[in-house]
Backbone bond lengths (Angstrom), bond angles and torsions (degrees), N, CA, C in turn:
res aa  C-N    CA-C-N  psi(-1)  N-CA   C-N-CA  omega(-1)  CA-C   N-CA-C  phi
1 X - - - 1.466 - - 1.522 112.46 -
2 X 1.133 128.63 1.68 1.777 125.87 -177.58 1.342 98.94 -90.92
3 X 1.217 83.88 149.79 1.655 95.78 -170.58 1.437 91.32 -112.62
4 X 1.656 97.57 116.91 1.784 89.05 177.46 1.858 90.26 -113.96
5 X 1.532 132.65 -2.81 1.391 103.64 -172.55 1.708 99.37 -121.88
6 X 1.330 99.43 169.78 2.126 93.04 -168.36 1.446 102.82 -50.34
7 X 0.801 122.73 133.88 1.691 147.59 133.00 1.540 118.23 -81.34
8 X 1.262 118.52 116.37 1.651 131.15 144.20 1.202 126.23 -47.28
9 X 1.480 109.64 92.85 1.700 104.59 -177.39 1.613 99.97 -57.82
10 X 1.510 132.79 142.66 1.225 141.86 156.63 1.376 113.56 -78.77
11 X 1.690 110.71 110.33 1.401 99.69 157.45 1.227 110.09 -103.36
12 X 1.721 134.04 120.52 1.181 141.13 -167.24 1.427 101.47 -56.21
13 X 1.414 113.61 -71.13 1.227 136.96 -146.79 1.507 99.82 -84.89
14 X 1.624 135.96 -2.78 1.371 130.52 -171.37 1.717 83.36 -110.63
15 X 1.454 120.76 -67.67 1.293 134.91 -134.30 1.689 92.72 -96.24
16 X 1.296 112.28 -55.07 1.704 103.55 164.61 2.063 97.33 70.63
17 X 1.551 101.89 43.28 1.423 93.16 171.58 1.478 110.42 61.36
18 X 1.443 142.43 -23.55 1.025 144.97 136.19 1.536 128.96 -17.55
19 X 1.111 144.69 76.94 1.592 134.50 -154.08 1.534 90.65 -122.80
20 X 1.018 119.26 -25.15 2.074 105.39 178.86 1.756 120.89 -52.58
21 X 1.174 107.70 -23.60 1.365 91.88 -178.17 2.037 89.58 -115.97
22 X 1.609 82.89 130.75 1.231 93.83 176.14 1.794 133.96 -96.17
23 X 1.291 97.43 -11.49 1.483 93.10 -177.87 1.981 101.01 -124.75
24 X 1.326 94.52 139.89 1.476 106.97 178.33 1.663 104.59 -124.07
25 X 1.135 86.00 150.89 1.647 101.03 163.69 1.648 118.92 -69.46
26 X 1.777 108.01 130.28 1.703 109.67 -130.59 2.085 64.56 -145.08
27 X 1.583 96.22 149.21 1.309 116.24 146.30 1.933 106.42 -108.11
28 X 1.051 127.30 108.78 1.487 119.39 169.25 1.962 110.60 -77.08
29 X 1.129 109.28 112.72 1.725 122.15 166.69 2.003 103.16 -70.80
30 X 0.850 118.48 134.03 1.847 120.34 163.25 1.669 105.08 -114.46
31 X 1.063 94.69 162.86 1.965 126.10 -173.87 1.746 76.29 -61.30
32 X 1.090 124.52 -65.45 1.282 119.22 -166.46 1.423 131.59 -75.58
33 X 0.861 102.51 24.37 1.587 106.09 173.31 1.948 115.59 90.58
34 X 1.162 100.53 -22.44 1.718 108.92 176.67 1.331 111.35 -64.04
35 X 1.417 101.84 152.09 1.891 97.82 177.25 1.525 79.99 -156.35
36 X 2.212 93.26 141.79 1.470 108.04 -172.98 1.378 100.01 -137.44
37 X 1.693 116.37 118.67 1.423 99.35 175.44 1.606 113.42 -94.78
38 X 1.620 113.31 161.41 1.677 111.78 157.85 1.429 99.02 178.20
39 X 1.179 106.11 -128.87 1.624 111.16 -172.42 1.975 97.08 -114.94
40 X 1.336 114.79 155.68 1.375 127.26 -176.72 1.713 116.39 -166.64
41 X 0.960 91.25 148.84 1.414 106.99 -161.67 1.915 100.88 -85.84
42 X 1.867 94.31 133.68 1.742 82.27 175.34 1.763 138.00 -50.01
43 X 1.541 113.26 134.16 0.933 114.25 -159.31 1.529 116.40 -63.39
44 X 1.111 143.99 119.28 1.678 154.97 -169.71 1.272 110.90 -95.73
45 X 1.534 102.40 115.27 1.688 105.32 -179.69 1.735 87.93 -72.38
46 X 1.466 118.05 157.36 1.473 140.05 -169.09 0.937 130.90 55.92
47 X 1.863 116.60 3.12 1.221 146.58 152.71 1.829 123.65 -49.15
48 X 1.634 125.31 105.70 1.254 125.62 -168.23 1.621 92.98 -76.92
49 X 0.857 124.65 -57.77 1.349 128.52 -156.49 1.928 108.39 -112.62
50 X 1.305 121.85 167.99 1.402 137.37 -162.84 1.594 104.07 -126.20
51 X 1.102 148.51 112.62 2.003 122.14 166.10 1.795 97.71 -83.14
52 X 1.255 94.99 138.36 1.085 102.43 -158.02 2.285 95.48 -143.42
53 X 1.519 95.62 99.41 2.073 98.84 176.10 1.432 102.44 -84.23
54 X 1.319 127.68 115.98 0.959 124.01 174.21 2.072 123.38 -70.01
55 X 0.756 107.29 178.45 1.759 110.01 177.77 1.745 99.95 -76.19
56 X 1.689 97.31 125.23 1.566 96.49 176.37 1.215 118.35 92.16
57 X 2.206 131.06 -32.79 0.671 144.25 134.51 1.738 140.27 0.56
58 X 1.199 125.13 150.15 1.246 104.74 174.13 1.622 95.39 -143.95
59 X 1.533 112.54 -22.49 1.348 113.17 178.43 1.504 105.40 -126.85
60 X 1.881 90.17 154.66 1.528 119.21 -161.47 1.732 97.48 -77.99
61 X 1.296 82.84 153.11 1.393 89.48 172.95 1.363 114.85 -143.37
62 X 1.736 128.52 152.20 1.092 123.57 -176.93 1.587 112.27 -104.91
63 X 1.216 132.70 117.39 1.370 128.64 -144.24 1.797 87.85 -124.13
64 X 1.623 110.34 131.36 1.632 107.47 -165.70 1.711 101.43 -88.97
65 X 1.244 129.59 145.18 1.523 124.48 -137.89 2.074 87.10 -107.59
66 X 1.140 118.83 -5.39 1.080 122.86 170.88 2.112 111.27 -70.52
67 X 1.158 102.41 -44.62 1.653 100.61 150.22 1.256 140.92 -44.55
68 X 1.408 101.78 -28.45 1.808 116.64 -176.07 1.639 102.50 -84.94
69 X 1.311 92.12 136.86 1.739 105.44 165.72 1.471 97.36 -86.87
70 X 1.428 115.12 -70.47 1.490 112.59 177.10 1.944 118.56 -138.07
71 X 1.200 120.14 -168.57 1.617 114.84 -179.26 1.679 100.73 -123.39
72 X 0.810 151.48 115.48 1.151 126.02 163.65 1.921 113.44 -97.62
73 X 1.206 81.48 128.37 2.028 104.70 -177.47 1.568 111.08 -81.51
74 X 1.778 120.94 121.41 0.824 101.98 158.76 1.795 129.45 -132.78
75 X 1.153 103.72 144.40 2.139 115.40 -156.40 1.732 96.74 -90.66
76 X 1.679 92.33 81.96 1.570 110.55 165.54 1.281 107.84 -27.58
77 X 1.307 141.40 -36.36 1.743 137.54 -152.42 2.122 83.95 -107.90
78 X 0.728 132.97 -41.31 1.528 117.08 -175.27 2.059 105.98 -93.08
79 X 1.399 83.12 -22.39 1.654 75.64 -170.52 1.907 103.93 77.39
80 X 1.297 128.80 19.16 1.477 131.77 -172.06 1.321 94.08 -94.67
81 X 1.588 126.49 162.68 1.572 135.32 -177.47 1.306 83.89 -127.06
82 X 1.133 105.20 152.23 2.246 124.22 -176.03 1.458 77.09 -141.33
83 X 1.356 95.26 138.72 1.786 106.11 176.65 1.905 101.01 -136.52
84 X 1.201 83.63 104.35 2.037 88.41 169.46 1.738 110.61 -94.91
85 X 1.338 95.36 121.70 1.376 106.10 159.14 1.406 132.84 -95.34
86 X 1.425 135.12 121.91 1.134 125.95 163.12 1.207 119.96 -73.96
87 X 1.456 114.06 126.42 1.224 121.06 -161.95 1.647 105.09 -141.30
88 X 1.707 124.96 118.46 1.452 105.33 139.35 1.363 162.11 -41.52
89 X 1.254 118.23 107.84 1.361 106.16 -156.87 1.712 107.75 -116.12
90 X 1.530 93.74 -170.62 1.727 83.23 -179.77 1.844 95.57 -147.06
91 X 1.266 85.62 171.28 1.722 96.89 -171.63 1.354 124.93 -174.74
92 X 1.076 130.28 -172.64 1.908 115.61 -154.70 1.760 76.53 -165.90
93 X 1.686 84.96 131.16 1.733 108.13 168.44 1.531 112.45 -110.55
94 X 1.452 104.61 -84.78 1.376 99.69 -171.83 1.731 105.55 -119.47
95 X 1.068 113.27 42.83 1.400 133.72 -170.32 1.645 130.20 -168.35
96 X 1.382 128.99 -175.12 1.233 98.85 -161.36 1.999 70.56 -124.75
97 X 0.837 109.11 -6.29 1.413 116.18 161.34 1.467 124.76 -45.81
98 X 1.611 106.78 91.37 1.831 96.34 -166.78 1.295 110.94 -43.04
99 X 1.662 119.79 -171.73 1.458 132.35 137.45 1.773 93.49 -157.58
100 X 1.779 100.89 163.79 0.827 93.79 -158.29 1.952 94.44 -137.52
101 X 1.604 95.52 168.43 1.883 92.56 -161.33 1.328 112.62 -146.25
102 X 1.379 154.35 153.76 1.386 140.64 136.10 0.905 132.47 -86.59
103 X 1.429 117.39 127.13 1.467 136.97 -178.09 1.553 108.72 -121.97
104 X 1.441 98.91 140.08 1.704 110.10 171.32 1.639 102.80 -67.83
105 X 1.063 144.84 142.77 1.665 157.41 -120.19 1.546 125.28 -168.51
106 X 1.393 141.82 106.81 1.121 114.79 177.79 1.821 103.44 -129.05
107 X 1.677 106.65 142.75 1.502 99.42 -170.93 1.072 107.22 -99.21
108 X 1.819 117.69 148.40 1.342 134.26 -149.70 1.435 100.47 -129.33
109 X 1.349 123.65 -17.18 1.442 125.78 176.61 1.628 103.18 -141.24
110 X 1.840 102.43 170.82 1.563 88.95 172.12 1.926 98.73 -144.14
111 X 1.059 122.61 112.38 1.308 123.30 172.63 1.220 143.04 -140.50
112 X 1.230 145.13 -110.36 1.404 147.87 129.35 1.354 99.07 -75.24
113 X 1.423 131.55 -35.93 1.304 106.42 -165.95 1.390 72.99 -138.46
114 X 1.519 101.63 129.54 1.647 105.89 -170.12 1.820 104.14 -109.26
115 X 0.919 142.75 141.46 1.403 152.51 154.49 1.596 129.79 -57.14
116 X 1.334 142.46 95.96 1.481 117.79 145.93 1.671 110.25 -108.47
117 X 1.234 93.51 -171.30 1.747 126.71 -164.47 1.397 108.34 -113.16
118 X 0.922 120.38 146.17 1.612 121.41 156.76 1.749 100.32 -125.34
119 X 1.371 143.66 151.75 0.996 147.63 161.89 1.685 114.87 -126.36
120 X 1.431 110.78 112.91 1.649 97.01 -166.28 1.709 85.94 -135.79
121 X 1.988 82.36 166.52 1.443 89.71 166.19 1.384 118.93 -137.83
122 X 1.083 136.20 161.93 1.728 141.97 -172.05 1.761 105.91 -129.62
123 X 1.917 97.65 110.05 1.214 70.80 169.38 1.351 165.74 -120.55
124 X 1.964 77.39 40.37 1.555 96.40 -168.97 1.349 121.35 126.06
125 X 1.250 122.40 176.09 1.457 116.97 162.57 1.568 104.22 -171.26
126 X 1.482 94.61 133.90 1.738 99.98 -178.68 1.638 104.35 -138.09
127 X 1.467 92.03 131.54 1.704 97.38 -165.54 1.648 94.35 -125.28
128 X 1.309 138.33 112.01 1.260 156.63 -170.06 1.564 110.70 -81.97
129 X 1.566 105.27 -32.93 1.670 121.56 166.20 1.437 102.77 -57.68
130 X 1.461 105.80 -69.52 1.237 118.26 -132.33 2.292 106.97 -89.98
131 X 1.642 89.32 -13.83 1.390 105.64 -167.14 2.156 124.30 61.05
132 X 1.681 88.74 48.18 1.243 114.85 -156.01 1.574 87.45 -110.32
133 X 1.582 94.05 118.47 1.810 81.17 172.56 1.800 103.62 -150.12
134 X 0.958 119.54 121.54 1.862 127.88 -168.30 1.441 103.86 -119.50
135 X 1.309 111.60 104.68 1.855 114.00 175.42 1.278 116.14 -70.24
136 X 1.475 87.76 135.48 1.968 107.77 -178.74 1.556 92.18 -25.80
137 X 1.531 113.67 -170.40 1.601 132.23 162.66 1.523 110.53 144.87
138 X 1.502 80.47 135.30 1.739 93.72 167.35 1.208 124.37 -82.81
139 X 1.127 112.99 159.62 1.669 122.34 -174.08 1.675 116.03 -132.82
140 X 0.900 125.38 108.64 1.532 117.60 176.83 1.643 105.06 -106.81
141 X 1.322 110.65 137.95 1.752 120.55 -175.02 1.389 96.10 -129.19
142 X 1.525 99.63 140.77 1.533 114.75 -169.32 1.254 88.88 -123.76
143 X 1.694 118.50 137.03 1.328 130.48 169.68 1.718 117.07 -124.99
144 X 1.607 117.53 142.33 1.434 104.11 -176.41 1.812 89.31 -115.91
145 X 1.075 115.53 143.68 1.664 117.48 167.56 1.819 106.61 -119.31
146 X 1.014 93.05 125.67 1.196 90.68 163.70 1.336 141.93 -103.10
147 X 1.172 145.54 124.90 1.555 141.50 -111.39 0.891 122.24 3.46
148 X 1.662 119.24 -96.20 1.783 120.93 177.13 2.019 95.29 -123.03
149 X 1.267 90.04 43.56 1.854 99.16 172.89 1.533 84.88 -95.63
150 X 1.876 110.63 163.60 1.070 136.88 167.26 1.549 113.53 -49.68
151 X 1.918 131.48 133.75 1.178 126.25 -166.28 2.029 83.60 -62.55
152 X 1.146 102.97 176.05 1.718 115.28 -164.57 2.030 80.42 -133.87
153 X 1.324 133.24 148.09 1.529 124.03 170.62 1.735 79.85 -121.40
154 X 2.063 90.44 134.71 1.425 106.93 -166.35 1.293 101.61 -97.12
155 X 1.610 121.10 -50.31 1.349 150.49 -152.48 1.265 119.06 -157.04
156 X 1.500 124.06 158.43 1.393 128.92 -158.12 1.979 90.64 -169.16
157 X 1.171 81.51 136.14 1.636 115.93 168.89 1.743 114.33 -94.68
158 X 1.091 126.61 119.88 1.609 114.37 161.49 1.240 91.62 -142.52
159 X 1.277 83.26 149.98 1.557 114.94 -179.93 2.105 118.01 -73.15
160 X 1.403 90.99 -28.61 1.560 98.79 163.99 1.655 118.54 -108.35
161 X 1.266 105.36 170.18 1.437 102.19 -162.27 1.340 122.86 -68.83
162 X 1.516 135.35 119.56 1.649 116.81 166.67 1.523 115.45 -113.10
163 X 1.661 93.92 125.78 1.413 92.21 -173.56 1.307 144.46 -52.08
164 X 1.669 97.64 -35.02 1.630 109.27 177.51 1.677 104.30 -112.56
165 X 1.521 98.19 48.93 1.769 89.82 174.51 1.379 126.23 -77.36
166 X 1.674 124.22 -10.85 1.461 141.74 140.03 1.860 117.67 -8.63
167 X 1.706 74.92 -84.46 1.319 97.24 -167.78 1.592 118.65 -65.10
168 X 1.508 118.09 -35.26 1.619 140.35 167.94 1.730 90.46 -47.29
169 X 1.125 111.40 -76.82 1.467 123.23 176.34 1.497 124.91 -21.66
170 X 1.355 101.75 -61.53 1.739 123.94 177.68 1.566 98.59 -61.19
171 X 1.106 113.19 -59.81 1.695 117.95 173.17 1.386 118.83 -23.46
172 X 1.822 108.42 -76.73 1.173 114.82 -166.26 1.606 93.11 -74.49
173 X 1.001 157.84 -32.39 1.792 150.58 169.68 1.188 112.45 -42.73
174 X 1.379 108.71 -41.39 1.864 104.23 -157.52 1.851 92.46 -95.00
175 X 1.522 122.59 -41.55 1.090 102.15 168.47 1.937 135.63 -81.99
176 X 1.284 102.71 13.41 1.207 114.32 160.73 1.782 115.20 -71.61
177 X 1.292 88.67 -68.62 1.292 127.63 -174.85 1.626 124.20 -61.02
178 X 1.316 111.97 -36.35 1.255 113.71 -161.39 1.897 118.93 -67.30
179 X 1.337 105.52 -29.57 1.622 111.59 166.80 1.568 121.90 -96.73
180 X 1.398 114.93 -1.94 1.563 132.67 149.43 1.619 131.42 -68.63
181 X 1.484 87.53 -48.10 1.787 93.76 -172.90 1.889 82.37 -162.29
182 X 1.014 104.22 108.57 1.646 119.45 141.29 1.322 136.77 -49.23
183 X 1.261 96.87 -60.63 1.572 116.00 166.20 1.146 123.08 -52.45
184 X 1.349 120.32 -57.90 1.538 132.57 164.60 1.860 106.54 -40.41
185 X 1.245 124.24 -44.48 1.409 131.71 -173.64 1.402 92.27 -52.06
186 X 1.482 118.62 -65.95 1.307 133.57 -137.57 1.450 100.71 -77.22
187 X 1.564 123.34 -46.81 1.078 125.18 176.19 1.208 133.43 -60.91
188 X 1.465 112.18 -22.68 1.707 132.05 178.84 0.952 88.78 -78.52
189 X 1.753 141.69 -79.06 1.254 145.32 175.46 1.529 112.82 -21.76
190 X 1.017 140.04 -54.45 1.065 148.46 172.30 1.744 126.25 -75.65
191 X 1.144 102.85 14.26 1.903 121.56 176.41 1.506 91.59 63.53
192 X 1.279 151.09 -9.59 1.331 134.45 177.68 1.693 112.59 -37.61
193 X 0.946 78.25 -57.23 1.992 93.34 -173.11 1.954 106.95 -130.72
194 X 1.624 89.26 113.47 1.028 99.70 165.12 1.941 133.17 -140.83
195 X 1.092 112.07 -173.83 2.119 102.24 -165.70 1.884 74.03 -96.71
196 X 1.385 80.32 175.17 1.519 111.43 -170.14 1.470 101.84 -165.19
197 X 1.409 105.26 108.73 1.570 117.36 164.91 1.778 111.23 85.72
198 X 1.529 122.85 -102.11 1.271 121.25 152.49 1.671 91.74 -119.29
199 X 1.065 144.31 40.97 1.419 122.88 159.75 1.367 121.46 -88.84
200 X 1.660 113.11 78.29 1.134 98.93 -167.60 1.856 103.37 -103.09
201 X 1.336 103.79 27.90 1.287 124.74 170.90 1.481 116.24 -64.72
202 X 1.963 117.71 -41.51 1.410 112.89 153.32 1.396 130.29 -24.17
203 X 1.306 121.64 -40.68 1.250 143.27 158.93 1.540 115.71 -22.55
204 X 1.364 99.99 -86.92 1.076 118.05 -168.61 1.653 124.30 -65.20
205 X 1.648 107.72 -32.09 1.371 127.81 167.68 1.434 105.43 -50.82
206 X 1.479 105.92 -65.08 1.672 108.87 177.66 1.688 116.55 -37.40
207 X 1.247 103.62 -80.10 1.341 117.40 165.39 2.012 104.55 -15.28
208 X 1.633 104.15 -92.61 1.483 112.91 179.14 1.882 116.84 -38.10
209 X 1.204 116.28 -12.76 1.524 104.61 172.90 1.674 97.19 -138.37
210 X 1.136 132.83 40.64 1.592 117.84 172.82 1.948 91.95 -134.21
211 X 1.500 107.91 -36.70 1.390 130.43 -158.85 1.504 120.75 -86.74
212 X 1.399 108.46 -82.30 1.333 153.72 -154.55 1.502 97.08 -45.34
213 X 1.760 122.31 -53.14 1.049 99.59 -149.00 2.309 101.84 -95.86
214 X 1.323 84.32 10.55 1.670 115.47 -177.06 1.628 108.31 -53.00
215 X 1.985 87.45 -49.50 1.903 95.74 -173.11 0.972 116.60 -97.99
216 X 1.463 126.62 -6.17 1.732 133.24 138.48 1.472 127.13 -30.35
């Protein structure tokens, strides 16, 4: 699951599969409290740096994305704001042994245990030398954070096949989960309760009426 090569964050609702025009009008947020508006280029997971023309401006600039708290995007034709956060996150491969990554982030719920999205795309690789060929595919990553703890990635959507996406799955649940709600572990583990599609909101419902009012 690490994403070591660029990824295209997807903004559905800004970019709409649309990828020819590359720079939109961006509010940039900083770690430090500064905020710069103008035009900016979509944000790239494995991407060090952003070009970023400020308002009034005449020259580009490359702005390092480790400064940014977040970007906020805005879709001239809806008038809607998309707000990506860079955020540390954490996650479990073939162990229960975290590791941990940055990804551009956007939040979809807000609670005790709050929700974002990542929407990315890959696009492949075809090598004619080498007889190397990797199909496009989307990827959607679901993250739960809990209060102002690190987002945790629960679940993931791809569009191509992963074999042990079960077990990846069960992983990141039970170590989310397991000193929150027990029960919830056991029952997912056990097909009682499981996500379907992107509802990985089941989740959280369980949790909020089996759990919640337990650690009160």
């Amino acid at each position: 699951m690490k994403i070591n090569f660029k990824i295209i964050t997807i903004l559905f609702l800004l970019f709409a599969y649309n990828l020819e025009a590359q720079i939109f009008i961006a509010k940039l947020h900083f770690l430090d409290g500064t905020v710069r508006s103008g035009k900016a280029d979509a944000a790239l997971n494995g991407e060090s740096k952003l070009l970023f023309k400020e308002n009034g401006s005449k020259k580009k600039e490359k702005i390092k994305v480790q400064l940014l708290d977040k970007i906020e995007y805005l879709d001239t034709k809806t008038n809607e704001t998309i707000t990506l956060e860079l955020k540390e996150f954490i996650y479990y491969v073939f162990s229960d042994k975290p590791k941990t990554e940055y990804i551009w982030m956007r939040k979809i719920s807000d609670g005790v245990i709050s929700t974002y999205v990542s929407d990315s795309f890959d696009g492949g690789i075809r090598n004619n030398i080498y007889y190397i060929t990797v199909t496009p595919s989307m990827l959607t990553n679901y993250f739960f954070q809990y209060k102002n703890e690190k987002p945790v990635m629960v679940y993931f959507i791809n569009s191509t096949w992963t074999p042990n996406k079960k077990s990846l799955v069960k992983r990141h649940v039970k170590n989310f989960f397991k000193d929150k709600c027990p029960q919830l572990v056991s029952d997912f583990e056990s097909g009682k309760l499981q996500i379907t599609d992107h509802k990985v909101d089941v989740l959280i419902k369980y949790y909020e009426e089996n759990c919640l009012q337990q650690l009160k």
